[in-house]
C-alpha positions as CSV (number, residue, x, y, z in Angstrom):
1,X,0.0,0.0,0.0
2,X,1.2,3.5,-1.0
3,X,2.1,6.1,1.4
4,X,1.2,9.1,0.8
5,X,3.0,13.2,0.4
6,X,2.6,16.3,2.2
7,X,3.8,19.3,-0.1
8,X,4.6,21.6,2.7
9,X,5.4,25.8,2.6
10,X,7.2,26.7,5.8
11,X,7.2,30.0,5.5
12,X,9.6,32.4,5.2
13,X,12.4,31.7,7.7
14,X,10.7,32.7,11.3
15,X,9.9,29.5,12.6
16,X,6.8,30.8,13.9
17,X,4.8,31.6,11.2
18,X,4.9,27.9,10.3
19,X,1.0,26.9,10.0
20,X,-0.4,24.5,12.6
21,X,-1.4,22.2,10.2
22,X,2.7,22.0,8.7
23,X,3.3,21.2,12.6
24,X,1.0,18.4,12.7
25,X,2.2,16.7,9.6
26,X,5.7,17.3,10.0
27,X,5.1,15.1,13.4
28,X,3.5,12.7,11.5
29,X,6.0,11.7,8.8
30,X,8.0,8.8,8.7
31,X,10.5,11.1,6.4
32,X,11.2,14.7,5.7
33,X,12.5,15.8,2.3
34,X,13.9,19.7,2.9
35,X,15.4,22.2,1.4
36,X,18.0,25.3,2.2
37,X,17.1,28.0,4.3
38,X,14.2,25.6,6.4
39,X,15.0,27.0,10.2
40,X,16.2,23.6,12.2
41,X,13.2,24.5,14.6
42,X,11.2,23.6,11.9
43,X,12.3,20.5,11.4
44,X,13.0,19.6,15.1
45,X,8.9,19.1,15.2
46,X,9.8,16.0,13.0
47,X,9.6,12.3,14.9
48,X,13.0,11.3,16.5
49,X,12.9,8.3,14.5
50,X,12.3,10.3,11.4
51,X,14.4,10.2,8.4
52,X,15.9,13.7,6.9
53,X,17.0,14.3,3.2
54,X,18.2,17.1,1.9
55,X,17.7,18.3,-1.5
56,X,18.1,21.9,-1.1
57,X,18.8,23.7,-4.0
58,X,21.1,27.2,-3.9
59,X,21.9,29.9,-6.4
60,X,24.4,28.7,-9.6
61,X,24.2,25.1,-7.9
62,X,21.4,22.8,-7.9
63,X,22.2,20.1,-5.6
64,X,18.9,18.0,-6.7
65,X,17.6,18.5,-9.5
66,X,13.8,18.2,-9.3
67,X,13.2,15.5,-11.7
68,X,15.2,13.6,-9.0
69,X,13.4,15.1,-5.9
70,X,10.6,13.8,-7.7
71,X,11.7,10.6,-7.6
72,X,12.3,10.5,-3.7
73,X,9.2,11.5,-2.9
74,X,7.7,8.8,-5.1
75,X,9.8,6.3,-3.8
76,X,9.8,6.4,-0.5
77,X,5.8,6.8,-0.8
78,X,5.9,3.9,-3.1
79,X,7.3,2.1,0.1
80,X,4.1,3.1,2.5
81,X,5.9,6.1,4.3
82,X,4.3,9.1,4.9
83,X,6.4,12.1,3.6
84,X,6.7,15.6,4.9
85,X,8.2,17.4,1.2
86,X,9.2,20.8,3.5
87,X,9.6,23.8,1.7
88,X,10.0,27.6,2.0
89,X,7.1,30.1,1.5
90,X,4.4,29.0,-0.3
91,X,4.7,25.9,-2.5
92,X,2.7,27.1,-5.2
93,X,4.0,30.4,-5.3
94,X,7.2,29.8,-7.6
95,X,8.2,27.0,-5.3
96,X,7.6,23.7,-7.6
97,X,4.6,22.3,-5.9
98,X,2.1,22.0,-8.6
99,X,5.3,20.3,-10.5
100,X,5.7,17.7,-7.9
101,X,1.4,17.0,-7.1
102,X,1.3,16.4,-10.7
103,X,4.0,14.1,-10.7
104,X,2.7,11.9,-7.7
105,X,-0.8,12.1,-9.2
106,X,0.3,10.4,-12.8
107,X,1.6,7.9,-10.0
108,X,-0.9,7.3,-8.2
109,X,0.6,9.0,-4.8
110,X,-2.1,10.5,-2.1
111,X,-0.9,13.6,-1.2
112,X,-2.2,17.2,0.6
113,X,-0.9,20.7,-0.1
114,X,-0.3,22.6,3.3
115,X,-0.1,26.2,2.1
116,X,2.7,28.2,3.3
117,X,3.0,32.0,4.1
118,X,4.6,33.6,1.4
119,X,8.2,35.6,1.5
120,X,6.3,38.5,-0.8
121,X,3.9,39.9,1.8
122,X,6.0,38.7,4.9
123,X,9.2,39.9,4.2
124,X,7.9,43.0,3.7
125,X,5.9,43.1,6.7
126,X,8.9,42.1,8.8
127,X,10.7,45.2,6.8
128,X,8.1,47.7,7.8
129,X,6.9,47.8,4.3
130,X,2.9,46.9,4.0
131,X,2.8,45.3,0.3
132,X,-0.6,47.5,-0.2
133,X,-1.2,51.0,1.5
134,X,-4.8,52.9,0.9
135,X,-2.7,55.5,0.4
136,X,-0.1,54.2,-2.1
137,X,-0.6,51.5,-3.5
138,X,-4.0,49.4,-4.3
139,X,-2.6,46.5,-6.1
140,X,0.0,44.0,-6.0
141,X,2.2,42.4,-8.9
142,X,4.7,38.9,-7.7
143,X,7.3,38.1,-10.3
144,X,10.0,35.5,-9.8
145,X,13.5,37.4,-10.1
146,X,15.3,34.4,-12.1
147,X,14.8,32.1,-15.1
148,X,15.0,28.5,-15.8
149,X,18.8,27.4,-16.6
150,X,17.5,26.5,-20.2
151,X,16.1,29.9,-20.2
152,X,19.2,32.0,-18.6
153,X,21.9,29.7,-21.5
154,X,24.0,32.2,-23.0
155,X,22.4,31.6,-26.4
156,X,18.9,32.3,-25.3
157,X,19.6,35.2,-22.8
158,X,20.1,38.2,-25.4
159,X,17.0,37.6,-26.8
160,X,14.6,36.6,-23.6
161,X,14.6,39.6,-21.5
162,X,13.7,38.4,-18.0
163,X,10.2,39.6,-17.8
164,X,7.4,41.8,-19.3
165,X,9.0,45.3,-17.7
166,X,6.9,47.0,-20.7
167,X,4.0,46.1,-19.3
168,X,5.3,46.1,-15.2
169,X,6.1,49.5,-15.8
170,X,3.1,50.5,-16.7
171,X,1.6,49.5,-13.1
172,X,1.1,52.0,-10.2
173,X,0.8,49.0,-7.8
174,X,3.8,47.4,-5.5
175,X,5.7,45.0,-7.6
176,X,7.5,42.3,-5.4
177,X,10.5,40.0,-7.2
178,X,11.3,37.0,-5.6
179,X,15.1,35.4,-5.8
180,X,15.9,37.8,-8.0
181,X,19.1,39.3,-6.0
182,X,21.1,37.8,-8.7
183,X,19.5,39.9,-11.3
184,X,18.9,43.2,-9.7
185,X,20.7,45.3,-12.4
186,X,18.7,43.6,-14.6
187,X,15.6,43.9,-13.1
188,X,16.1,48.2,-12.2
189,X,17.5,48.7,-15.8
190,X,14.8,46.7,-17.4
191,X,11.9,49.1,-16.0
192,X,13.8,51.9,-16.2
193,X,14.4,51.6,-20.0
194,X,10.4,50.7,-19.8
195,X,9.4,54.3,-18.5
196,X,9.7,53.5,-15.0
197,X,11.1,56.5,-13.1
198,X,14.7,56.5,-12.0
199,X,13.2,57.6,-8.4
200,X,10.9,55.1,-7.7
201,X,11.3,53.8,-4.6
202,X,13.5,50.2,-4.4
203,X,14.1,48.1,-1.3
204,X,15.9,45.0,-0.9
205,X,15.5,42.9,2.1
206,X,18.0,39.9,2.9
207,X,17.2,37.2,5.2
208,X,13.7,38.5,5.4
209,X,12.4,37.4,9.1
210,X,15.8,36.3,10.4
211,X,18.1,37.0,13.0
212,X,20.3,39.0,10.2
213,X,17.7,40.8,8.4
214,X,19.0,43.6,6.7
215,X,17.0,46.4,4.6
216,X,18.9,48.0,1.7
217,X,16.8,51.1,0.8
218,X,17.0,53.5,-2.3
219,X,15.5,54.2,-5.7
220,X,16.0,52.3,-9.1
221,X,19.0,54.4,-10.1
222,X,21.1,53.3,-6.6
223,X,20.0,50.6,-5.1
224,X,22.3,48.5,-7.6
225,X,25.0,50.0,-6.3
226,X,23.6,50.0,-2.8
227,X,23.6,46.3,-3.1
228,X,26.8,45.8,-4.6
229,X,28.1,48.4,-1.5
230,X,26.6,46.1,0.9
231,X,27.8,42.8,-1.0
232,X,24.1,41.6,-0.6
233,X,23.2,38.0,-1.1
234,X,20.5,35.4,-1.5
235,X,17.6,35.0,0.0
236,X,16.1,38.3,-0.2
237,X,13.2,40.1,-1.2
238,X,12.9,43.1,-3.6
239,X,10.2,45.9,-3.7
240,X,9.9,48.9,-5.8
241,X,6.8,51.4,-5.2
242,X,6.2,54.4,-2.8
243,X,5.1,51.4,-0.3
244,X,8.8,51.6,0.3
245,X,8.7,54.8,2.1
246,X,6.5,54.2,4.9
247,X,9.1,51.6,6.2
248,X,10.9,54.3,7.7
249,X,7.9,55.1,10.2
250,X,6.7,51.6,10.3
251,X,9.6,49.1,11.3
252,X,8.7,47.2,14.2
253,X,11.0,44.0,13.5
254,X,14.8,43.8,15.7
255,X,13.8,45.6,18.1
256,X,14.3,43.4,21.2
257,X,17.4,43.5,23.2
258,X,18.6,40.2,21.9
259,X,17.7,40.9,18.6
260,X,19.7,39.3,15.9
261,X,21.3,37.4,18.4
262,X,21.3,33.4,17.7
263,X,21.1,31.2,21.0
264,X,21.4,27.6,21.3
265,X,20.2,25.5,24.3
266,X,20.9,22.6,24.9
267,X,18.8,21.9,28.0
268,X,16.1,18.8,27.6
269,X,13.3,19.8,26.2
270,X,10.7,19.5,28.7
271,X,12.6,21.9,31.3
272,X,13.6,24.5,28.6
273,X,10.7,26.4,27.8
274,X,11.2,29.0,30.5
275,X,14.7,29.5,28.8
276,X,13.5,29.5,25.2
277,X,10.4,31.8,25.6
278,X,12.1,34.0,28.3
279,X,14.7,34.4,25.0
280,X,12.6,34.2,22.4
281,X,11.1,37.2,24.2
282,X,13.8,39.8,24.1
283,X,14.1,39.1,20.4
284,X,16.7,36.0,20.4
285,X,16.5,33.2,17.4
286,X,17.0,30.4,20.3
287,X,17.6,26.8,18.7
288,X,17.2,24.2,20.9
289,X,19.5,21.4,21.0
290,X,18.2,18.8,23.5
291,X,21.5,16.9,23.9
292,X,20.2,14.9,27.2
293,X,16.6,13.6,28.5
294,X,15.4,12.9,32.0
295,X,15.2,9.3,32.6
296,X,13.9,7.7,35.7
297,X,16.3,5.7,37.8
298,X,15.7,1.7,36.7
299,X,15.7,0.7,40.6
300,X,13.1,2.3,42.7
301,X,13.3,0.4,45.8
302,X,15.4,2.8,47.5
303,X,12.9,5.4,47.3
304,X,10.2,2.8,48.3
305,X,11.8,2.1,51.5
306,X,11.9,6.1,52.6
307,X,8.3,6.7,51.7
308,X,7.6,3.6,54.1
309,X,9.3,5.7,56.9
310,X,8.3,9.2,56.3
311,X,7.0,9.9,59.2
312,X,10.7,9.5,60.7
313,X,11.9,12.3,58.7
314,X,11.8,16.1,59.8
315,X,13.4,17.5,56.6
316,X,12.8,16.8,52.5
317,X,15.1,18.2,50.5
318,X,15.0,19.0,46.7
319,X,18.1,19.5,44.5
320,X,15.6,19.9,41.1
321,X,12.4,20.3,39.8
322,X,12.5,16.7,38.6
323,X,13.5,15.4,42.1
324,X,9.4,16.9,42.8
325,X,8.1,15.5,39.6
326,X,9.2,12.0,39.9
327,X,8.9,11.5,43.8
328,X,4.8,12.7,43.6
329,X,4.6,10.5,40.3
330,X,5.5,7.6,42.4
331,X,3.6,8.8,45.6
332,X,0.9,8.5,43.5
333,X,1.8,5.2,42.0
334,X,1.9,3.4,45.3
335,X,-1.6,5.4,46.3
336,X,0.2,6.9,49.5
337,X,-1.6,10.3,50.8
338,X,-0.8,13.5,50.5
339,X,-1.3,13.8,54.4
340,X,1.6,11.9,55.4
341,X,3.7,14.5,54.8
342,X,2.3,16.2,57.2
343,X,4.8,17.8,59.7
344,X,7.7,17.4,57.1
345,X,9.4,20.4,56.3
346,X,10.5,21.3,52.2
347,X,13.7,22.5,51.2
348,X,14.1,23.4,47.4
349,X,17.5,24.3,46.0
350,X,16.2,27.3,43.2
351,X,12.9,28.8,42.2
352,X,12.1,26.2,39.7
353,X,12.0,23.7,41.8
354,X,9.6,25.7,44.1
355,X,7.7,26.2,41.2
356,X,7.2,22.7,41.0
357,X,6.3,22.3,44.7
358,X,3.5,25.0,44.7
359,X,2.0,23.4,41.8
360,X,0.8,20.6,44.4
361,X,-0.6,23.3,46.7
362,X,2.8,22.9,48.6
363,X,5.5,25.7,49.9
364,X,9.1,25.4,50.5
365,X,10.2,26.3,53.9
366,X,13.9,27.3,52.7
367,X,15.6,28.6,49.9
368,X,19.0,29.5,49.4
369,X,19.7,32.7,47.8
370,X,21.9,31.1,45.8
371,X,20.7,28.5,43.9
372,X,23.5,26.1,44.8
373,X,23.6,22.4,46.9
374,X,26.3,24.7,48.8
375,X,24.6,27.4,49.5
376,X,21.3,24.8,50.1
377,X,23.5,23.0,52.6
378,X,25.2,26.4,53.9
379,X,21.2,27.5,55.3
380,X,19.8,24.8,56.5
381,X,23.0,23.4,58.7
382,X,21.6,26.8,60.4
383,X,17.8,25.4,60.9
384,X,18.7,21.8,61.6
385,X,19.9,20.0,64.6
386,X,21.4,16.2,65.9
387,X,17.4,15.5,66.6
388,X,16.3,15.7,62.9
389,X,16.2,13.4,60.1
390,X,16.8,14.6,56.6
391,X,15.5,12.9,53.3
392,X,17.5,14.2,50.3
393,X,15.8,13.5,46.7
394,X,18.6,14.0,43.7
395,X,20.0,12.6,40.9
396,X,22.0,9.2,40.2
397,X,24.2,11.9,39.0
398,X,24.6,14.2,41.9
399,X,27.6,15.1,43.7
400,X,27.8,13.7,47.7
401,X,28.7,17.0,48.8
402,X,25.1,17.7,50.4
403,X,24.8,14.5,52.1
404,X,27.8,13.9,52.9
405,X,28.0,17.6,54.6
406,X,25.1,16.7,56.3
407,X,26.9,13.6,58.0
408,X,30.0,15.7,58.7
409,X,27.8,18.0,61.2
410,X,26.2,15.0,63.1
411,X,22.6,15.2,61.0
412,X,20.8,11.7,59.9
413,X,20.8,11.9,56.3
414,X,19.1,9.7,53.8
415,X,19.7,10.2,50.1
416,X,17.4,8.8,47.5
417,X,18.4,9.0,43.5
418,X,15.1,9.0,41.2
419,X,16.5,10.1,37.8
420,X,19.2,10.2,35.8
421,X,20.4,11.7,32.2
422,X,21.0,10.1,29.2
423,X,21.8,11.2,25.9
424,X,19.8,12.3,23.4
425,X,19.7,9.7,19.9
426,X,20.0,13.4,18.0
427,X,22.3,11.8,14.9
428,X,19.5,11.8,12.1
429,X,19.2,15.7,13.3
430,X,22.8,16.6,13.7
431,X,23.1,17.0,10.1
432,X,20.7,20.4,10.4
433,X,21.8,21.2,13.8
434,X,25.5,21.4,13.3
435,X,24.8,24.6,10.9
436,X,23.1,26.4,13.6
437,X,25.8,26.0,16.3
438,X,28.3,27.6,13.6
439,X,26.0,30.4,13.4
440,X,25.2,31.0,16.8
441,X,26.2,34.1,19.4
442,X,25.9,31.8,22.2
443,X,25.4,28.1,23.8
444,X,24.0,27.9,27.2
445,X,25.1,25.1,29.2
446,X,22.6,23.9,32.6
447,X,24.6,20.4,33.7
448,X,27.5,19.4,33.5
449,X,25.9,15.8,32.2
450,X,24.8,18.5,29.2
451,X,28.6,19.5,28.6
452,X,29.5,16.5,28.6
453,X,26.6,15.0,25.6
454,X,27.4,18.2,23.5
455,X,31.0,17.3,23.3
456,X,30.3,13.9,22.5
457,X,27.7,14.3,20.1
458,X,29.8,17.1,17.6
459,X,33.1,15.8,18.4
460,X,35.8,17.4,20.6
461,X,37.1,18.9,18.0
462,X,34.2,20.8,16.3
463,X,33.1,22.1,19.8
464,X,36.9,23.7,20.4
465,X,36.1,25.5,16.9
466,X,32.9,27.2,17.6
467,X,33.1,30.7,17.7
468,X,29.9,31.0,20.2
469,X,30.3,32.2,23.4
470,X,29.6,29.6,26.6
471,X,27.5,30.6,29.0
472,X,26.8,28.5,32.0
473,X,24.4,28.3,35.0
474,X,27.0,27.6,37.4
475,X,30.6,27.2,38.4
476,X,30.0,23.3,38.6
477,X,28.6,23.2,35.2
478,X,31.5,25.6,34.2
479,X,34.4,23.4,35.7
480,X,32.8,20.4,33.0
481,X,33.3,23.1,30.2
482,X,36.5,23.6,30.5
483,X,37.2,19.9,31.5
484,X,35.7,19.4,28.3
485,X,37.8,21.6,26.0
486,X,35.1,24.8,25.9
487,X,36.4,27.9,26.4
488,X,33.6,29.7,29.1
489,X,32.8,33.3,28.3
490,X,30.7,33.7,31.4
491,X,28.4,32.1,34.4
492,X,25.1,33.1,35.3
493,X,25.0,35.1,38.8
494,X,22.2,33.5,39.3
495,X,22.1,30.0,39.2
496,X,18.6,29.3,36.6
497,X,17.1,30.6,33.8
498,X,16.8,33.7,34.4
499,X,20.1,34.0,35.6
500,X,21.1,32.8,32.1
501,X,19.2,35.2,30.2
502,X,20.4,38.7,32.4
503,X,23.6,37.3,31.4
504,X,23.3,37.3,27.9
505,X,22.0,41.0,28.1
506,X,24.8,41.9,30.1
507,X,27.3,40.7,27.1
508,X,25.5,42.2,24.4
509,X,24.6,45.3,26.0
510,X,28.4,45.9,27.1
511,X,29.8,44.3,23.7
């Protein structure tokens, strides 16, 4: 039985104007055909188990050419996979989509059109530059920038002139040329020499929606030489009409304080959104890079025996939000009630793992103001005495330090691991991934069990060459950096999230 094709637009670059319904059936494929310029976050929505192929195409080299893309999409449909065909913008809109649904319909291959926002209106938008103004401009012409190779041979290229400028000249409307960087003195003479005014207004926009978005502005007799000044490149966007003129008054895009800046985090995923969105906020392109998971521990019986003697303990302590998650998973496992922890008092080492405590109604009775076990075992040495009983709940991978220290001052302590980290299986990603760490400002770093994945995962090597700054939680996570070969640009004064982010602010504010 045949599988059956998703032709997918992706949008423009922004990650987030990907539709929901791209989302759902990029989870759903068993493979992902993609081209250049999809953002990795894009992708990362994809199955872990999912296959990736690349058959990105880019200017004066056609990797694939689309007889053969053609051909992957049939086959691996022809095999009863489902296939997510990932592409930028719109896939009808000069992107090859009706090419490839005819192609799968003369072979009898299912397959759905997901529509895509297109790089013509959103590029603009993110430029300031509304494609259609009551005021300027009531219509709105899209004309691809390039030709077909067979069309562009030197033989054929005197005599085909790129496009109709006669009659694009004519129009009072916005015209809009897509991938047509390439041919920009073409395109500015061609209208020109058409009875297009000189002073029209012309924009060019590179890496439309992107961390490096840039806006070239001027009128058809400069902006050639604008571009050239600027050594402008593919992708961008090009615009001629007064439209371009209210982009002065109306840019909103890279404005944020981390604006441009591309962030990596390589946090698991379920604990990094407060990282990502707290980023995302202030304007940062954040790619996450999960390199570990949270894994409960395989031998529970530990734990078992403490939560058949809690009533012998005066103190639980918390060295992580998971720590909370797991223990109440298992509390409710093994039906014990809430009320026998009655009379215990709660430690938790930072505010995240508060967090996690007052979403079960529950509230710590100490916090360190530094969100270290140090600091955690500093403050309560001060609130404890011989009579107590401490319960500590941690990782397999925690250092002894905080039970250990509570042993060295006379105080019963029990220590019980419930999770661990593994590494993440990221190799069918790392492929897409490994681009966006050479791109990137900055890697934040939140274990040293992290550190230690990333390293293994690119390769000593490659991570010694990145030219990201390393930013770290703490100083035990930053000791595993530099054990690891990573040269650390700074650590967070304050041990979380949000110690990480006022970080990163610092440095780029001061850089």
């Amino acid at each position: 039985m045949n599988g059956k094709v998703y032709i997918i637009g992706a949008g423009p670059g922004d990650y987030k104007l990907l539709t929901l319904k791209a989302v759902e059936a990029i989870k759903k494929s068993d493979v992902i055909v993609y081209d250049r310029l999809i953002d990795s976050k894009v992708l990362s929505f994809a199955d872990h188990n999912a296959e990736f192929v690349y058959v990105g195409k880019q200017p004066q080299r056609h990797q694939v050419p689309q007889k053969e893309i053609n051909k992957i999409l049939l086959k691996y449909a022809g095999e009863g996979k489902t296939v997510a065909r990932v592409k930028g913008g719109d896939p009808f809109l000069f992107g090859r989509g009706g090419e490839e649904c005819d192609y799968l319909h003369k072979n009898g291959i299912e397959y759905e059109v997901v529509p895509g926002i297109t790089s013509a209106i959103s590029v603009p938008a993110y430029a300031g530059i509304p494609v259609t103004h009551r005021e300027c401009a009531s219509s709105l012409h899209i004309i691809t920038g390039h030709q077909s190779a067979e069309k562009e041979s030197a033989e054929n290229k005197e005599n085909m002139p790129l496009c109709d400028f006669e009659t694009l000249a004519r129009q009072e409307g916005t015209l809009v040329f897509l991938m047509g960087v390439k041919n920009i003195a073409d395109i500015s003479t061609g209208l020109m020499s058409s009875g297009k005014s000189g002073e029209t207004p012309a924009a060019v926009i590179e890496n439309g929606t992107r961390p490096e978005q840039r806006i070239i502005s001027g009128t058809l007799t400069n902006i050639v030489e604008k571009c050239e000044q600027y050594r402008v490149k593919s992708p961008a966007v090009i615009v001629v009409g007064e439209v371009v003129n209210l982009a002065e008054k109306l840019a909103w895009y890279q404005k944020g304080l981390l604006s441009g800046k591309r962030i990596v985090v390589t946090r698991p995923a379920e604990q990094s959104d407060t990282l990502v969105q707290g980023l995302e906020e202030y304007g940062a392109h954040v790619t996450e890079f999960p390199v570990i998971r949270i894994s409960e521990v395989q031998d529970f019986e530990p734990l078992n025996r403490a939560l058949n003697k809690l009533a012998s303990y005066s103190w639980l302590v918390f060295t992580s939000s998971n720590g909370v998650e797991i223990l109440f998973s298992k509390l409710k496992e093994h039906k014990t009630d809430l009320r026998k922890l009655h009379g215990l008092k709660l430690a938790a080492v930072g505010p995240a793992t508060e967090e996690a405590l007052n979403a079960r109604g529950l509230y710590s009775d100490y916090t360190p103001d530094q969100y270290t076990s140090e600091q955690l075992l500093n403050g309560l040495l001060k609130l404890v005495d011989s009579k107590d009983r401490i319960l500590v709940v941690n990782s397999q991978l925690s250092g002894p330090e905080l039970p250990q220290g509570f042993k060295a001052n006379g105080i019963n302590c029990d220590e019980v691991a419930v999770y661990t980290t593994v590494a993440n299986a990221l190799e069918n990603k790392i492929e897409f991934l490994l681009p966006e760490l050479e791109k990137a400002h900055y890697i934040t770093f939140t274990s040293p069990s992290a550190v230690k994945a990333f390293v293994s995962m690119v390769g000593k090597d490659t991570a010694g060459k990145l030219s990201a700054g390393v930013i770290c939680i703490g100083p035990v996570t930053e000791n595993a950096a530099w054990e690891q070969g990573l040269k650390v640009t700074a650590v967070a004064d304050r041990h979380d999230s949000i110690g990480i982010m006022k970080k990163i602010i610092e440095l780029v504010q001061i850089s």
